[in-house]
N, C-alpha and C positions, 0 to 999 in steps of 0.2 A: 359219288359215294364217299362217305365218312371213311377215313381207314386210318389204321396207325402200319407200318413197315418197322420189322422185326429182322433185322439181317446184321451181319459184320463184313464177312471176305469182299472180297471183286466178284464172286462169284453171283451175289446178290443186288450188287451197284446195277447191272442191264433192266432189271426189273421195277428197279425204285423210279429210273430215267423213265421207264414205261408209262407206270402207272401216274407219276409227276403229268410226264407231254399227252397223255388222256384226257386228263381233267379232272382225275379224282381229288379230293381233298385230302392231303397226308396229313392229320393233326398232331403226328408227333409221330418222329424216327430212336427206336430203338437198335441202340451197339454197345459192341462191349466197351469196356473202359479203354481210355488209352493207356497204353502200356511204352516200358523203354524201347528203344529200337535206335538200329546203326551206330555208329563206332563212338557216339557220345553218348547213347543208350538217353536219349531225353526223349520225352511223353510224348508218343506218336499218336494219335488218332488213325484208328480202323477206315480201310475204305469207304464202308458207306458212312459212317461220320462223315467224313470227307466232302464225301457225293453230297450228300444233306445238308452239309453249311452250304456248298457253292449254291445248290438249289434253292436257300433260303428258308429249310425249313427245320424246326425246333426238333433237337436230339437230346434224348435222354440214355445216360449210360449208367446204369443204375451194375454192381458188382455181383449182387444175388437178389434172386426173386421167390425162392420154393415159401421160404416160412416169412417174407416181410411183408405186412399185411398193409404199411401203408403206399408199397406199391400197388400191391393189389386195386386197395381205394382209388388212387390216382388212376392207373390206368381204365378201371369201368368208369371212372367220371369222365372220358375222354367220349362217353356215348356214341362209340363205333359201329359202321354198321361192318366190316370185318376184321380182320387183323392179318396179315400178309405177313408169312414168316418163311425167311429162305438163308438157311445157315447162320442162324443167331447165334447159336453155341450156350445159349441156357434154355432150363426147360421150364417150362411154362406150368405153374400151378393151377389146380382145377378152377379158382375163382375168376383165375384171365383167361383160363380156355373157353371158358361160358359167357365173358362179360359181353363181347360184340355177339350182335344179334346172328350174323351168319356164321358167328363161330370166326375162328383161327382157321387159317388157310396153308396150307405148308408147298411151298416148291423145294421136290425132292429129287434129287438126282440119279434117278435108278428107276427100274418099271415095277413098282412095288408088285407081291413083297420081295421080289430079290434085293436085297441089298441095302437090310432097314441099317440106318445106323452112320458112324463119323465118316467115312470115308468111303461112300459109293462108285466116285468114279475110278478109283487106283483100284479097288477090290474088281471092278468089272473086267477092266484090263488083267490084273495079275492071273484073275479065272481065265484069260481066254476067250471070254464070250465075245459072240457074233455081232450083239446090237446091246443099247442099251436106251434108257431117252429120260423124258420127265415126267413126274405123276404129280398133275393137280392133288391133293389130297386134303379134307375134314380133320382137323387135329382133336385126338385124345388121348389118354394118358399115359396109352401105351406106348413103346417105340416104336414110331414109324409105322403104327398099326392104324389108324385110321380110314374111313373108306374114302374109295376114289372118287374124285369128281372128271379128271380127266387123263389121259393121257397120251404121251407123243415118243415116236420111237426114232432112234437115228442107229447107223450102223457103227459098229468098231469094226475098221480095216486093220491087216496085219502089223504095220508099220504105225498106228495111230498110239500118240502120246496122251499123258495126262492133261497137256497146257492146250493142246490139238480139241480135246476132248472135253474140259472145262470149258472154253470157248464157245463150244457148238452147244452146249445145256444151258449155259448159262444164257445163252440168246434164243430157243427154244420154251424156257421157262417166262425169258419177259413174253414173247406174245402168250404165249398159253396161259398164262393169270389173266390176262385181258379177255380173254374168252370166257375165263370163269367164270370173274366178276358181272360179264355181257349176261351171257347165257343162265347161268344159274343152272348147271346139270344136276341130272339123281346123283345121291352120291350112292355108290356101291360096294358093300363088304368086300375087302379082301377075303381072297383063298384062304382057308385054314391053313393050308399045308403048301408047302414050298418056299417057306420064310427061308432066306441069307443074313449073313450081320455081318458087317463091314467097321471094325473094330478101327478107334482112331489109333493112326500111323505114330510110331516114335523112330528116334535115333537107332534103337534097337535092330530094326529093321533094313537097317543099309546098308551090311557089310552082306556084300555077297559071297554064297556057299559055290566053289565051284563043283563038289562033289551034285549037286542039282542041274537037271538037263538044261540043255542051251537051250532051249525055246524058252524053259520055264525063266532063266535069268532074263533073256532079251526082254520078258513083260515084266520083269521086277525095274529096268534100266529104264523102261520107258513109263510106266507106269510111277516110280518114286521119284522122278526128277522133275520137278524142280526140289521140293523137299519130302523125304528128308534125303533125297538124293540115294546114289547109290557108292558103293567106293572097293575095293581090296588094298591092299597091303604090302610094297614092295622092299623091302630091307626096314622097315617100320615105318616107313613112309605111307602116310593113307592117300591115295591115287584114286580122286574122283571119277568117276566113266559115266558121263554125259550120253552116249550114243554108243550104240554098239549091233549088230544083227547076228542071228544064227548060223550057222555053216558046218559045213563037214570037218571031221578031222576026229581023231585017234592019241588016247594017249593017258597018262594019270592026269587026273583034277588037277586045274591051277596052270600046268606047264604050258609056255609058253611054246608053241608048233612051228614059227616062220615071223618073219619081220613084218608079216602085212599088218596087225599080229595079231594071228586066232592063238586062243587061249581052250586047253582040252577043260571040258566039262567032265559030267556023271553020261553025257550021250552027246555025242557031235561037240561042237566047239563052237566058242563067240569069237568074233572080230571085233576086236576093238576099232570105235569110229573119232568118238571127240574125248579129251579127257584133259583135267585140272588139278596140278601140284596145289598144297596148301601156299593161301597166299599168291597165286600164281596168274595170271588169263586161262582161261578153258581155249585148248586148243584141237585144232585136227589132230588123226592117228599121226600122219608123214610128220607135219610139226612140232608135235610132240617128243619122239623119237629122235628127233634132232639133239636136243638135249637131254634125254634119261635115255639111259637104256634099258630095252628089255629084251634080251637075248635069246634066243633061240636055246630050252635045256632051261630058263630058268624056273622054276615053281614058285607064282604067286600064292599069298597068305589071305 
């Protein structure tokens, strides 16, 4: 099958390997632009850039698509028979959602509709929820509204991370596009009602509230790390917290309970597990403590 691949993250790199070691013909891989990156800040190429030069095949990183119409041109003259799109990070104008004949195909990271939108799998975790998987899905113009063609469920365990949890969808998605593409399912409206929106993540979001229950922090600590990470505040110091679980304990928000060292929430209290000074290694709780203190009576910011 003719197809063009529309991705950036790691997230999308399993599925382009897939669709490459099938047989299909990629006639051109879409990513974002390179951008600066690491402590020279020089023009990085996007993973699946990456994945697509090693693979040998032709990448286009165009910066915007909604109003330039000679992309448009360009990509229906590319005479697709779909278009494979998994975390591109631009939105596709009506003239390329129509140009391949099977349409644009989206691997989404959530069991639609819960969780239309930038960030499905920290949103899944931060809620709590039980399971989550991937939806084959028909793209239109709406977010994340399109109907299903398939989809695969896997669980969220209590301890399961964001990188845990990437991983398992991300490999999930590559086979389940190959079914797609196999199979050719009905595709089927989504539910009217039970939409979520999974808003993209910022810096904003990583200083942890401890006036908020410990369970709810434990899914902010596990869910926002790798980025934008999570952190508080010790004498103005920002104190990355990498790992951490819920547990008993009693006390105002912030203060710190025992050397192991639970910290009192809004309900019960976290232990702190791994954490990193600026600048610093990410270390265990015990080694950590070695050198910072954090006292028993103190009240973290």
């Amino acid at each position: 099958m003719r197809l063009a691949f529309m991705g950036s993250p790691d997230f999308a790199v399993p599925a382009l390997h897939a669709l490459h070691a099938a047989g299909h013909e990629i006639a051109a891989v879409y990513a974002q632009p390179p951008r600066p990156a690491g402590r020279g800040q020089h023009e990085t190429p996007c993973p699946v850039h990456r994945a697509a030069l090693e693979l040998g095949l032709p990448v286009r990183t165009p910066a915007r698509l909604r109003k330039d119409t000679t992309q448009h041109d360009s990509f229906a003259a590319l005479n697709l028979d779909a278009a494979i799109v998994a975390a591109y990070g631009l939105i596709l104008p009506k003239p390329m959602l129509d140009a391949p004949r099977r349409g644009c195909i989206n691997i989404h990271a959530s069991l639609l509709p819960r969780w239309r939108g930038a960030a499905p799998i920290q949103a899944a975790i931060l809620a709590g929820d039980t399971e989550t998987g991937i939806t084959i899905m028909r793209m239109e113009e709406g977010l994340d509204t399109g109907p299903i063609l398939l989809r695969k469920t896997t669980p969220i365990g209590p301890r399961t991370t964001t990188p845990e949890l990437h991983d398992a969808l991300a490999a999930i998605g590559a086979r389940l596009i190959l079914r797609a593409l196999a199979e050719d399912p009905p595709a089927t409206p989504q539910p009217e009602h039970g939409a979520t929106y999974a808003p993209k993540l910022g810096k904003d979001d990583a200083r942890l509230d401890w006036t908020q229950d410990a369970t709810a922090l434990d899914r902010r600590v596990r869910a926002l790390n790798p980025w934008p990470g999570t952190f508080f505040r010790h004498q103005g110091e920002p104190i990355r917290l990498l790992a951490a679980e819920p547990t008993e304990g009693t006390g105002p928000p912030g203060t710190v309970l025992d050397t192991t060292p639970r910290i009192a929430c809004g309900t019960g209290a976290l232990r702190l597990l791994r954490l990193q000074r600026p600048g610093r290694a990410a270390l265990d709780a015990e080694a950590f403590l070695r050198g910072f203190s954090l006292a028993p009576g103190t009240v973290l910011a």
